[in-house]
C-alpha positions, -999 to +999 in steps of 0.1 A: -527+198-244-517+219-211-494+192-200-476+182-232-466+221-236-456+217-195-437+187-204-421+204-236-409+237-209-396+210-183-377+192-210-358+226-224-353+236-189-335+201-181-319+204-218-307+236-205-297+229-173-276+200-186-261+226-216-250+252-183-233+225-163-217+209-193-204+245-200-190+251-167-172+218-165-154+229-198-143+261-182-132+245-149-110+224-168-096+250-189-090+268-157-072+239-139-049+232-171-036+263-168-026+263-130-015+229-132+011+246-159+022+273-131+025+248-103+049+224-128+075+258-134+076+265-100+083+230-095+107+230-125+122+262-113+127+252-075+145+219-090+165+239-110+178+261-082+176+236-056+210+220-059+223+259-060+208+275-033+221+251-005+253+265-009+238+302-001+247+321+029+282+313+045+303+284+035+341+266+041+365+273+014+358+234+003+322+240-002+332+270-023+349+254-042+326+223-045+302+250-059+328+266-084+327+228-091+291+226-100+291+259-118+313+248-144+295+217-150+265+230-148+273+259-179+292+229-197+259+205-196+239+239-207+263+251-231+236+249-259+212+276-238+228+306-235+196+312-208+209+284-184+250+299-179+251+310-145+280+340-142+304+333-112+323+361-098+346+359-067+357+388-051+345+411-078+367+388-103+345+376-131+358+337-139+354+322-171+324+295-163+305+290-192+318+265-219+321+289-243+362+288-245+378+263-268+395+246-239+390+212-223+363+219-190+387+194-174+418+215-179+401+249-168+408+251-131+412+282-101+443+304-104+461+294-071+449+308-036+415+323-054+394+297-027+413+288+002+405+261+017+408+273+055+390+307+048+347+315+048+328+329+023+295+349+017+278+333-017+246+352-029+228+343-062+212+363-086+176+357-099+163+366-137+128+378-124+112+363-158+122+327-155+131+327-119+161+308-126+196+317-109+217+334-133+246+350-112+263+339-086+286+360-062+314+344-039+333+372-015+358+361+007+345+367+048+375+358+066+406+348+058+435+324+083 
């Protein structure tokens, strides 16, 4: 009689063991869900900005404009998220970027000698601290020939 009752208390200690590690699996794969979910927005985010951000810092009057370029198709691609248009402004000027107008993209275009091609410019971006997304974007002219 001693050892079934010792075999009964081994087998609710191994039942228990087995319920605790069974337990703590579930958590640990709760817990990795959810920082798989971070890691994919940063990712998500940095892909977002990516093509953005290597225009930062000091560039030629052609990659200015190349960016003015990809600012308006950008806003015209996003025109549906109101979360996504990216506000341009050169030289304190606020342009006209998002798609909201009811002209053409195509015939929207730079009033004359607003990026020359044969002067520098400083572009900074602005970030919404929420989604981490660019949502401003500042070119001032440097120098000018």
């Amino acid at each position: 009689m001693e050892n079934a009752s010792k075999a009964l208390i081994i087998a609710g200690a191994i039942l228990l063991s087995i319920l605790i590690i069974g337990l703590g699996m579930f958590v640990y794969t709760q817990a990795k869900g959810v920082l798989d979910g971070i890691n994919m927005d940063s990712t998500k985010v940095e892909a977002y900005n990516g093509e953005f951000l290597e225009y930062e810092g000091t560039q030629s009057g052609a990659n200015a404009r190349a960016l003015y370029n990809l600012i308006r198709g950008h806003n015209t691609a996003n025109i549906d998220d109101p979360s996504l248009q990216i506000t341009l402004t050169i030289d304190g000027n606020d342009f006209e970027t998002s798609a909201t107008k009811a002209v053409p993209t195509a015939t929207v275009s730079l009033p004359n000698n607003t990026l020359k091609a044969g002067n520098t410019y400083n572009v900074t971006f602005a970030v919404d601290p929420n989604s981490g997304y660019i949502t401003a974007c500042n070119i001032k002219t440097k120098t000018t020939k």
